[in-house]
Structures are given as C-alpha cells and as structure tokens.
C-alpha positions as CSV (number, residue, x, y, z in Angstrom):
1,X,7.5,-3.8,61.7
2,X,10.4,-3.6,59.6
3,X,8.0,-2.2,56.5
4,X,7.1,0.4,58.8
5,X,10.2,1.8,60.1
6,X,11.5,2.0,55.9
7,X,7.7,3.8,55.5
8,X,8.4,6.4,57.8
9,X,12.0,7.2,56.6
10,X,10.9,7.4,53.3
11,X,8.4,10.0,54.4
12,X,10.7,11.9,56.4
13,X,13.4,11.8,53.7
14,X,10.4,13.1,50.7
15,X,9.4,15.7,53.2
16,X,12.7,17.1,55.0
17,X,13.3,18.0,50.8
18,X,10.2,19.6,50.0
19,X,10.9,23.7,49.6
20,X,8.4,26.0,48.9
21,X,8.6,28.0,45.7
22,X,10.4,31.0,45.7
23,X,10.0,33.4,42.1
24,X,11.0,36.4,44.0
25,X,12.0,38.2,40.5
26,X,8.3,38.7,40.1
27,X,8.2,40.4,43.0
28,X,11.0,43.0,42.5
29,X,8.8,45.9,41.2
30,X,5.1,46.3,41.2
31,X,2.5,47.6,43.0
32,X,1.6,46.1,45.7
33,X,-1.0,45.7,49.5
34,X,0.1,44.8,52.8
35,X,-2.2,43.9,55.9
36,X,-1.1,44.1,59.5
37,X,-2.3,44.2,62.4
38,X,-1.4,47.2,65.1
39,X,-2.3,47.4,68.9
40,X,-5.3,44.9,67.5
41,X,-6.7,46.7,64.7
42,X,-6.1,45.3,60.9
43,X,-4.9,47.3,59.2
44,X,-4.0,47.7,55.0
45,X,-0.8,49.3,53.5
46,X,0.3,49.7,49.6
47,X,3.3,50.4,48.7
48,X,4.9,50.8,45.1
49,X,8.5,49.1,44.6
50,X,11.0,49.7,41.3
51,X,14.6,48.2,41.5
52,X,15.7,50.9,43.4
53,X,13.1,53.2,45.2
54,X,10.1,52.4,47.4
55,X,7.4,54.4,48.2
56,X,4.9,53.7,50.9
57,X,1.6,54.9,51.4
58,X,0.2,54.3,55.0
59,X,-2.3,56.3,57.6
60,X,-2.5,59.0,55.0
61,X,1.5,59.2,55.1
62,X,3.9,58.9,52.3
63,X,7.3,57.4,52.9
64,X,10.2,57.0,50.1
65,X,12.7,54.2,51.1
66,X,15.7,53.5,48.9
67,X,16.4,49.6,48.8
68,X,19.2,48.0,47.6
69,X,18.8,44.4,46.5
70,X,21.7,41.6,48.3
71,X,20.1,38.8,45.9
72,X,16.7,38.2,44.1
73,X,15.4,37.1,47.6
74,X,16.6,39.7,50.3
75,X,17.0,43.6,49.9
76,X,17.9,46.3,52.4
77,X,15.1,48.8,52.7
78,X,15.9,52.3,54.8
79,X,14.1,55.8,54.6
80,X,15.2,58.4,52.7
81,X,14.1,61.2,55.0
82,X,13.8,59.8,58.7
83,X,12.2,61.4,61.3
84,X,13.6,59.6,64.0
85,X,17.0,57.6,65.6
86,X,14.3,54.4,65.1
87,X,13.0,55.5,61.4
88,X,17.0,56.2,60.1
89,X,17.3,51.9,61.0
90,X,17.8,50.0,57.7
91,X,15.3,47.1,57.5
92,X,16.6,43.4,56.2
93,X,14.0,41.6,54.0
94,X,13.7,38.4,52.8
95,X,11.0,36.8,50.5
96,X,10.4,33.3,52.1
97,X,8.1,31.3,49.6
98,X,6.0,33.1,46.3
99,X,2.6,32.0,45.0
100,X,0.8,33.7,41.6
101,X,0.5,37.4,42.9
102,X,1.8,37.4,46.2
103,X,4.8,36.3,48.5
104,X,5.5,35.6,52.3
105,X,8.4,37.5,53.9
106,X,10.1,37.9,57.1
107,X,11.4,41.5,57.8
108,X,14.0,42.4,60.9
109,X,16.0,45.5,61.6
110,X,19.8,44.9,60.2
111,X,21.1,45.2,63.9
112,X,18.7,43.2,65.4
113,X,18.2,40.1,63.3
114,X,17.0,38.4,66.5
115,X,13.4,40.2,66.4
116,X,12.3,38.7,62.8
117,X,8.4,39.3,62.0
118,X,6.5,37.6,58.9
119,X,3.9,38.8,56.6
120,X,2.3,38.9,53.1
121,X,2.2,41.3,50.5
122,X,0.1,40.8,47.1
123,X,0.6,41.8,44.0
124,X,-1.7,44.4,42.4
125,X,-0.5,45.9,39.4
C-alpha cells in the first residue's frame, strides 16, 4: 500500500513538470498555412510573417496586419487598413508548444481575453 501511494506521487510530481517545447524564434518569420474550420467547412489560410509586418492571404483576399512582438512567444497582430469597428480589434497571440515546422497557438481579441480559440500553423518556407 504504502509502495503505491509513493508510486503515484512520483508520477504526479514527473508529470505536473513536464512542458511542452516551445522554439517560438523559429516561428517569428516565414511563410506559413493555417486550417480552420468555418460554419463547418475546412478551410486553408497562408499567410507570410517578417518581424514586423503580416500579410494574409485568404478567400481570394489580401490583408496586411502590423504585429508587434511582447516576447518571443506572444505578439499583438491588428490590420493596417480595417474595414470594420470588429476588423480595427487588435488580436493577442501566443505560441503554446512548437514541433519541427509548425506550432500550436491560442489567439483572443486584446479586450476580450475571455473568448481564447487554438490552432496550428505550419511552416512552409
């Protein structure tokens, strides 16, 4: 009994460390693809990313978002030319975990860090 009880908080103490790896300097520039899925239907995304500028391409639509880094991990991303009150909303994201050539993040708008949504982009070029 007593070997078991020092088994199990050995394994919760080895696990509650564990973090998952996080390169996110790889990640600052590049070219890269994005899947979602809208009203049902997947749907793919690319977007190209330099240290200060990104520009999305999307539905046949171009979009040029300045970004502005708060640490190797999170940046601030906002349109350049909104059309609307809900496209002039900066965007707050965060690169959770990285793997070879892509990385998880989580993405909420900067006054509503409530509403957080996740998703992977992979590296292409």
């Amino acid at each position: 009994m007593r070997l078991s009880i020092l088994a199990c908080l050995l394994l919760i103490t080895l696990t509650s460390c564990y973090q998952r790896e996080r390169n996110c300097k790889d990640f600052k520039t590049g070219e890269f693809e994005f899947t979602y899925t809208l009203d049902g239907v997947e749907k793919k995304s690319r977007f190209i990313r330099n240290d200060t500028l990104e520009i999305d391409y999307y539905e046949n639509r171009i979009d040029t978002n300045s970004i502005r880094w708060i640490n190797d991990c999170e940046f601030i991303v906002k349109k350049m030319n909104p059309t609307s009150m809900k496209d002039s909303k900066a965007i707050h994201m965060k690169i959770l975990a990285t793997e070879k050539d892509s990385y998880i993040f989580e993405f909420s708008a900067v006054v509503d860090q409530k509403n957080k949504f996740k998703g992977t982009a992979t590296k292409i070029k």
